[in-house]
C-alpha positions as CSV (number, residue, x, y, z in Angstrom):
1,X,-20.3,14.0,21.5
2,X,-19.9,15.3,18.1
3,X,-16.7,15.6,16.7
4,X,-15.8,18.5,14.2
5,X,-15.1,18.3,11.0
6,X,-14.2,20.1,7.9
7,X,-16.2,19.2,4.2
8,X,-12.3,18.2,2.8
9,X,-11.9,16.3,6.4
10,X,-14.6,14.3,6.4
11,X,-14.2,13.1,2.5
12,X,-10.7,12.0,3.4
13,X,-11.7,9.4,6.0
14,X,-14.8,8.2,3.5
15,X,-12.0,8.0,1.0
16,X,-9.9,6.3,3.6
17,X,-12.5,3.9,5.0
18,X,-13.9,2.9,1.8
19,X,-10.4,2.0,0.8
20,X,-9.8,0.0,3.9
21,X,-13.1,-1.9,3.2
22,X,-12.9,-2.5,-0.8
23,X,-8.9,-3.0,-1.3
24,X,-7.5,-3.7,2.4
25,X,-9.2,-6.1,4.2
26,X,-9.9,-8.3,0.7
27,X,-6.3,-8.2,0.5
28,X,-5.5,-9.0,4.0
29,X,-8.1,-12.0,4.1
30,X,-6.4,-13.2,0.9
31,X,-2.8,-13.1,2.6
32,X,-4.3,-14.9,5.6
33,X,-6.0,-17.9,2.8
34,X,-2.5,-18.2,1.2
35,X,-0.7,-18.2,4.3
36,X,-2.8,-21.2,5.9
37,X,-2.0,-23.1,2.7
38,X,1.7,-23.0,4.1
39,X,0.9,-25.4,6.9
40,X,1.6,-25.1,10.5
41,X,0.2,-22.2,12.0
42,X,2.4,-21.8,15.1
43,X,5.2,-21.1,13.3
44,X,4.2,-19.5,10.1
45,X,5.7,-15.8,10.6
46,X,3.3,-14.8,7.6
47,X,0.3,-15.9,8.8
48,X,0.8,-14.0,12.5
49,X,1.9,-10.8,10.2
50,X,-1.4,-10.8,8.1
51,X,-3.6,-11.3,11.3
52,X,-1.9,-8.6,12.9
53,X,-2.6,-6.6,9.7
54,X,-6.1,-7.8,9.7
55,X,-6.8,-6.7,13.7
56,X,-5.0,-3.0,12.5
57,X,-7.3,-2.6,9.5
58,X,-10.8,-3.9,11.5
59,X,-9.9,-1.7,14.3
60,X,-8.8,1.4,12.0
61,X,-12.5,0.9,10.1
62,X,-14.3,0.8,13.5
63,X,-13.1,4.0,14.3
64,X,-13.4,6.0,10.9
65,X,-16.9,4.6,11.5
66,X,-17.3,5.7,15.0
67,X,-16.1,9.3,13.9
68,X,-17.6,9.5,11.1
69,X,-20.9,8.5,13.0
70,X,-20.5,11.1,15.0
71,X,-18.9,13.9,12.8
72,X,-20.1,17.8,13.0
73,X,-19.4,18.7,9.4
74,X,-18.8,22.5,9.0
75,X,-19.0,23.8,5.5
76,X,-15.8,27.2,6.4
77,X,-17.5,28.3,2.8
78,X,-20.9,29.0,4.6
79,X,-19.5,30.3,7.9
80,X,-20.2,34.1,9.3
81,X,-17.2,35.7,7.6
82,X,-17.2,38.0,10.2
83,X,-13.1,38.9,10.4
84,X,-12.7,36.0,13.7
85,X,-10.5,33.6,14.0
86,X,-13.1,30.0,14.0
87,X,-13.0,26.0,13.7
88,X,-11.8,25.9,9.8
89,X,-10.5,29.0,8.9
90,X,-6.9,29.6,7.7
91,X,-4.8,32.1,9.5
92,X,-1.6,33.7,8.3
93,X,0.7,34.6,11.3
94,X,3.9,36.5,11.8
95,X,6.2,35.7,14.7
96,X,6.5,38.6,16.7
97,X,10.1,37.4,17.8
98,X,11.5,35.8,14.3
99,X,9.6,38.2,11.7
100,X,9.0,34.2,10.1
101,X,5.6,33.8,9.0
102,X,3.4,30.9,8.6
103,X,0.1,29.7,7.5
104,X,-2.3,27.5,9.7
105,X,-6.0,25.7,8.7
106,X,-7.9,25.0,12.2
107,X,-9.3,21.6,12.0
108,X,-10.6,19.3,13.8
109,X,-8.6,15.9,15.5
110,X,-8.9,13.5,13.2
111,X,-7.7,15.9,9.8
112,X,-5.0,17.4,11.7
113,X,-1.8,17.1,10.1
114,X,1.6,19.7,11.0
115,X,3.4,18.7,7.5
116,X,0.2,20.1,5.7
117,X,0.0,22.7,8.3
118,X,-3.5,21.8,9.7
119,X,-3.7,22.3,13.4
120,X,-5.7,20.3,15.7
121,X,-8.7,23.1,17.2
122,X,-7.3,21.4,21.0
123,X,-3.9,22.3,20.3
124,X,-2.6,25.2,22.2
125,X,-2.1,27.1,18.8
126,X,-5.4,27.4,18.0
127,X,-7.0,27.6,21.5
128,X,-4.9,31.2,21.3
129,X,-6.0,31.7,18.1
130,X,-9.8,31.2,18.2
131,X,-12.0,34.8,18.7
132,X,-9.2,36.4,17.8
133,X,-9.3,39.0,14.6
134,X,-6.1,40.4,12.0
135,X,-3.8,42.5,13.5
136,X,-4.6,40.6,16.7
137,X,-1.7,39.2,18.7
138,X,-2.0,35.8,20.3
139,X,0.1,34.6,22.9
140,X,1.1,30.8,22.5
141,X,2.3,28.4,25.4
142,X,5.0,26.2,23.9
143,X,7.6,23.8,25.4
144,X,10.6,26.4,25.0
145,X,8.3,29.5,26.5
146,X,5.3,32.2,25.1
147,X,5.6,32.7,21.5
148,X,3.8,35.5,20.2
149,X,2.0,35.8,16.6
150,X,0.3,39.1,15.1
151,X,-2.5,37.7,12.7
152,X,-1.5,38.7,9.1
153,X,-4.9,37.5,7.0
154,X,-8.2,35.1,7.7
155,X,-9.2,33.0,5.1
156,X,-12.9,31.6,5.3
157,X,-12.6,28.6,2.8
158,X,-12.0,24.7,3.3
């Protein structure tokens, strides 16, 4: 199944696999060589700690390479600007209730990220949001009830 990606998403886990496989794991293997010098293996607290670092960082590239195997790139630039809500856009919203307004970039799973305000496209933001056009209101289903957000602007770039 392809994944969905965005242009910016997809050179952030290149970035962050060919880190993993050019500074990481030579450092890890390195840590794992000094820490056998030490002696017994049993009981050598660094050794266990840079194996367990080595297991995180194989299984970590693994899956950047699964994903990135399978990624759908989707260039927002090149999309049909046609004034709907879609997978990479960014949407400006108002809270109905608190007049506070924020800004959203729909993205796929592996780029989303709340602190830079990148929502997941299978969170229930952006399920409410997707189709939708400005001036629109979308109903969302949160933990403390329905939250309700007027679309302010669409912005079609990644």
């Amino acid at each position: 199944m392809a994944v969905p990606i965005t242009l910016r998403g997809v050179e952030a886990l290149r970035e962050e696999l060919k880190h993993l496989k050019s500074v990481a794991r030579p450092e890890v293997v390195a840590a794992i060589a000094e820490a056998r010098a030490h002696g017994d293996l049993k009981e050598n607290a660094e050794y266990h700690a840079a194996k367990e670092q080595q297991s995180f960082i194989e299984g970590r590239v693994n899956e950047l390479e699964g994903v990135l195997s399978t990624a759908e790139v989707i260039d927002v630039s090149a999309l049909s600007q046609d004034g709907r809500v879609v997978f990479g856009v960014t949407v400006e919203l108002i809270n109905i209730d608190t007049e506070d307004t924020v800004t959203y970039q729909i993205v796929g799973d592996y780029e989303a990220d709340i602190k830079l305000n990148r929502v997941s496209i299978s969170s229930p933001i952006a399920r409410a949001l997707i189709g939708k056009e400005v001036d629109d209101v979308a109903t969302v289903q949160a933990p403390s009830g329905a939250i309700e957000y007027e679309i302010v602007t669409i912005h079609y770039h990644g």
